[in-house]
N, C-alpha and C positions, 0 to 999 in steps of 0.2 A: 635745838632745831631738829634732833634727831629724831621724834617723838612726831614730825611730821610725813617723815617715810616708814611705811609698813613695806615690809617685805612680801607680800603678801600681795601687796599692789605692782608688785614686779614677776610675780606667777606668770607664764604663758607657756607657751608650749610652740609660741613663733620669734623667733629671734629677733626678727627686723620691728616686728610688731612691741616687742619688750624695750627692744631701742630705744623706741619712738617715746614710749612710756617711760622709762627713766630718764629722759632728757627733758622729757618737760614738767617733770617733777624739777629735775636739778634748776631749771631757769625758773619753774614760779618762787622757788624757795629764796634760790638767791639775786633775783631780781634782774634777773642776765636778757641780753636779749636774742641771742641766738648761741646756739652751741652744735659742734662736731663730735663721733664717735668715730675713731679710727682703730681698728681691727686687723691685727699680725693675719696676714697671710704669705705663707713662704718667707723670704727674707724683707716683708714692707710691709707699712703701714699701710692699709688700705681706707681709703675714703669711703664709709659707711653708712652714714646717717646724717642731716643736719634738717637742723631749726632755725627760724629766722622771723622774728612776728612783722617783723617789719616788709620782708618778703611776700608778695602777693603767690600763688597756688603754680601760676603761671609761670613767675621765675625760679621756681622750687626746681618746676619739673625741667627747666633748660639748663639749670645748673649741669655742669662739666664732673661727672662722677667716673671719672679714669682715675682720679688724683690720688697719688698715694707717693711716699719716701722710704726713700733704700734707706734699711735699719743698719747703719754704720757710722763710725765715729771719726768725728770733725766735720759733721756738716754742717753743722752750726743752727739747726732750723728746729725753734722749740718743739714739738711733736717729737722730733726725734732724740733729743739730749733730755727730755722727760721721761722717755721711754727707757733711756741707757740710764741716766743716771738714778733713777727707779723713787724721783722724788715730787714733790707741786712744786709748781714753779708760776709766778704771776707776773706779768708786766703791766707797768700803769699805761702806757700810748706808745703801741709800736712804731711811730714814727719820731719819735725823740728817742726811742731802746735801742742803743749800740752794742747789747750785750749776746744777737740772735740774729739769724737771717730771715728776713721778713718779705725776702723777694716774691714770694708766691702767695702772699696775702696782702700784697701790695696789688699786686697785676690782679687776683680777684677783685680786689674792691674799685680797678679801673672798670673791668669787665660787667660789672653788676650794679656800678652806680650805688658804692655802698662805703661806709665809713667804720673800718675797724679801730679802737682806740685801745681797753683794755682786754688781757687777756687771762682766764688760769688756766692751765693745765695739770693735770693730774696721772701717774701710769694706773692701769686697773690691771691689781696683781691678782695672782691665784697665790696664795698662802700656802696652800695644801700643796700642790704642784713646784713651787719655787718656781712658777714660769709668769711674765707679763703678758698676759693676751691681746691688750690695746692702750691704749689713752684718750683720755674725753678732753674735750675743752670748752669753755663757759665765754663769752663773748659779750663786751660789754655791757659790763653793771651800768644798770641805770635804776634812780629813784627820784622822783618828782621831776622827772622831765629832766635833769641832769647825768651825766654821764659819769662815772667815778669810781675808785681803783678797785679790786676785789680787795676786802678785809683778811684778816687773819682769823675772823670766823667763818666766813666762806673755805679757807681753807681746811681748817680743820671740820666743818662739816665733810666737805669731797672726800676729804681723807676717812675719817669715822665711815661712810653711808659706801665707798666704793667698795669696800669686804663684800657688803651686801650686793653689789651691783655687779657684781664677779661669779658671786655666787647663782644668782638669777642666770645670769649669761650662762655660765656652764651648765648649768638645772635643764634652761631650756636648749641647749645643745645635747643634754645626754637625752632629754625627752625624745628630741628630734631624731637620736642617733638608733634608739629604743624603738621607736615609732618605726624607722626603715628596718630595724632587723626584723618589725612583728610582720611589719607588711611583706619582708622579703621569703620570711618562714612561712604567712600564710599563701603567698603567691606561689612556694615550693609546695606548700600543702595542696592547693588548688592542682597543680599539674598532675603531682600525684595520683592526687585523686581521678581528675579529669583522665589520665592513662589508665585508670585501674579500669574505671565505669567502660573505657572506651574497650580497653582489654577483656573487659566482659560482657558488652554486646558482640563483637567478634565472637566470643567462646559462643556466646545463647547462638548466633546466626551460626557458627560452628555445626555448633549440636542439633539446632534444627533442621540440618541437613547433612546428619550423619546418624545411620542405625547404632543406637547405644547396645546392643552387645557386639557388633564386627566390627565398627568405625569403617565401617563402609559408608559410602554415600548411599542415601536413601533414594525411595525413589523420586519426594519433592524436590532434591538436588536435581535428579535425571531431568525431568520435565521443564527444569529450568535452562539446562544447557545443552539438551538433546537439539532442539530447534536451531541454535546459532552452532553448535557444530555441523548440523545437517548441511546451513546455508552457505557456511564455510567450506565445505567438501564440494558442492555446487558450484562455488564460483570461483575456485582455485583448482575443480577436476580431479582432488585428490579423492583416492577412493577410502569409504568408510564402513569397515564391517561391523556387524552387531551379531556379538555369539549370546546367547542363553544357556543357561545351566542347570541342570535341575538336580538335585541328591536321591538318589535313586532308593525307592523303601524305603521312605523315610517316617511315613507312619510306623512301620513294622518296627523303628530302629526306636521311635518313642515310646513303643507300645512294650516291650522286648527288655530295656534298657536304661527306659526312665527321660523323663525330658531333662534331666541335669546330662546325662551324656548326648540326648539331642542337641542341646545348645552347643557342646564341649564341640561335636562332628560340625556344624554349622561355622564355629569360629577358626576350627582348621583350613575349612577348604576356603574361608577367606582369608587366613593368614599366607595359604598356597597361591591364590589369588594376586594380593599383594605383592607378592614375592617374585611373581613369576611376567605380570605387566609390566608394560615401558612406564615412564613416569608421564608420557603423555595419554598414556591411553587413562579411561576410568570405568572404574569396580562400583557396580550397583547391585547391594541386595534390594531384589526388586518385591519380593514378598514372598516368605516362606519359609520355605529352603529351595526358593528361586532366585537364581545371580542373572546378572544382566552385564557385559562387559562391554565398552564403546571402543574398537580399535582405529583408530585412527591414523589416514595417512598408510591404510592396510587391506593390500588386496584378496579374494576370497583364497586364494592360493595360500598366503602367507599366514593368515586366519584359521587355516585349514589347521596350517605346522601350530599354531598358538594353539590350537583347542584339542590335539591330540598330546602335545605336552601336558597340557591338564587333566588329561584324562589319565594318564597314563601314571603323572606325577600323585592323583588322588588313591589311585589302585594299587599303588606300592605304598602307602600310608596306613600306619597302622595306629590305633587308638588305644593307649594303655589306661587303663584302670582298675583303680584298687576296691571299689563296689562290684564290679562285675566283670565280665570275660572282655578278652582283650577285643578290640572292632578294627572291622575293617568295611571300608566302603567306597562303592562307586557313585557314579553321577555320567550325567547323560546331555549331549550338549546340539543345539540347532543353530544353523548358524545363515545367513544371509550377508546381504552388500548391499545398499544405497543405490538404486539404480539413478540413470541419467532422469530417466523418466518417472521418476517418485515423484510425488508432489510435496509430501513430507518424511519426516523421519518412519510415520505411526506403519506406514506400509512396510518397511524395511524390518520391521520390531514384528509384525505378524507373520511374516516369511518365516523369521529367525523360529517363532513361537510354533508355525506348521513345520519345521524342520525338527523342535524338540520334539511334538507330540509324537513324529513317527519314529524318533528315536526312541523313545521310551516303551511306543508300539511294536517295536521289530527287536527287543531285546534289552533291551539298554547297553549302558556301560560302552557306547557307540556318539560318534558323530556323523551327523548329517549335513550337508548344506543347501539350502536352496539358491541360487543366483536367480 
């Protein structure tokens, strides 16, 4: 009879689905009319699966699927003394069998308008593991319309075919368990990734709004937050100064020098810059070897003290290098405040820009402000 299950026929990769599949292999073979899969979880048997041809679809689905037995000893209820005693066990009519308790397949067969007479039972071991997983059972043999005991080739078939049914179970439980590690690796994988991509749109918007040799903010940055700080110093009354900066000679220092030490004095007086700003205020190379600085929250007075510190702090800095003579340089700075009466920033930024030009015109290495 073995020769009519293929293992092969028991392949899935869905538990409940392979269930389903070997029980009704088991009842066409052995002529059974309905059969149970019971399934160890925790310390019970759990009610898992069943068949019934005689069952319409309708009371399939009302069936009571709580039903399970505590795996211990002397309860006397075949499922469970099959399961302990790790053997088949068959009865011909549970209602003449004195040797099991049949209480809860009595009150079924009230409940469902149904007739259980014969039964086998079998445990489905794992070999390899030395562990029982479950136990099946086969529900009355019938043939030619009579009703009649499981044989002792029904037995030894269960016995012989359930290796293979143990096996499929655990197959398709490691697929399953395979299946969530792949999807859980690739769901880490996705995050991963999804942080890197998002980590490096930040960086590109980053970079788009920072001068790549000072990591200063450029001026596309300024233009974007020049206005909403504008509108915020307006309607909180906090005063906003804008100084300008310029490097004084700075052609003659390219020209003289070389633009690798051009760059080198550019990335000083922003690293001075940096250094020397609140962490609210912001540093704009605005183009050139032109700085642009937003003080914020700062009045022409206090703008005045921030732009002589820089001036002062530039002109005590001295440039070492090994290509050519040590440098030193100044820078020249204009500086304005955000009147009540601005309409926008752009006024407040031209003030600042007529206050550098006459710095740079009267001398340099000077501040000017305009209010």
């Amino acid at each position: 009879m073995l020769e009519l299950m293929d293992i092969e026929d028991f392949s899935s990769n869905n538990v409940e689905a392979l269930l389903h599949k070997i029980l009704h292999h088991l009842k066409v073979i052995t002529h059974c009319e309905a059969g149970t899969i019971y399934l160890k979880k925790d310390n019970y048997l759990t009610f898992s699966i069943f068949q019934n041809e005689s069952f319409s679809s309708q009371k399939v689905s009302s069936l009571d699927r709580s039903i399970k037995f505590s795996i211990k000893q002397d309860t006397n209820i075949l499922a469970v003394e099959s399961y302990l005693q790790s053997k088949i066990i068959t009865v011909d009519d549970i209602y003449k069998d004195t040797s099991y308790d049949f209480k809860a397949t009595k009150e079924f067969d009230i409940k469902y308008d149904y007739k259980t007479t014969s039964v086998l039972t079998a445990p489905l071991i794992d070999t390899v593991n030395h562990e029982t997983v479950g136990i099946i059972q086969l529900i009355n043999k019938k043939v030619d319309e009579e009703y009649i005991p499981f044989t002792h080739e029904d037995q030894e078939f269960i016995s012989l075919s359930s290796y293979f049914i143990v096996l499929s179970i655990l197959n398709a439980k490691n697929n399953q368990a395979e299946l969530q590690r792949q999807n859980n690796e690739l769901e880490k994988k996705i995050k991963q990734r999804t942080k890197e991509l998002l980590d490096i749109q930040v960086k590109l918007q980053e970079q788009a709004h920072r001068d790549p040799l000072t990591n200063l903010h450029n001026r596309r940055h300024f233009n974007e937050v020049s206005e909403s700080l504008f509108s915020i110093s307006k309607r909180s009354n906090n005063p906003l100064s804008i100084l300008m900066i310029d490097i004084d000679n700075f052609k003659a220092i390219n020209d003289n020098y070389g633009h690798t030490i051009g760059d080198l004095v550019i990335q000083t007086l922003s690293d001075i810059l940096t250094n020397t700003i609140r962490s609210s205020d912001i540093a704009i190379r605005y183009g050139g070897e032109e700085f642009l600085l937003l003080l914020t929250n700062t009045s022409i007075q206090n703008a005045n003290v921030i732009a002589e510190k820089l001036r002062h702090h530039v002109q005590n800095t001295t440039i070492y290098s090994k290509e050519s003579n040590d440098l030193e340089f100044t820078i020249s700075l204009g500086l304005a405040i955000v009147d009540k009466e601005d309409e926008n920033i752009s006024i407040a930024i031209n003030k600042a820009d007529q206050a550098l030009y006459k710095a740079k015109k009267t001398g340099k290495n000077k501040t000017i402000s305009l209010s």
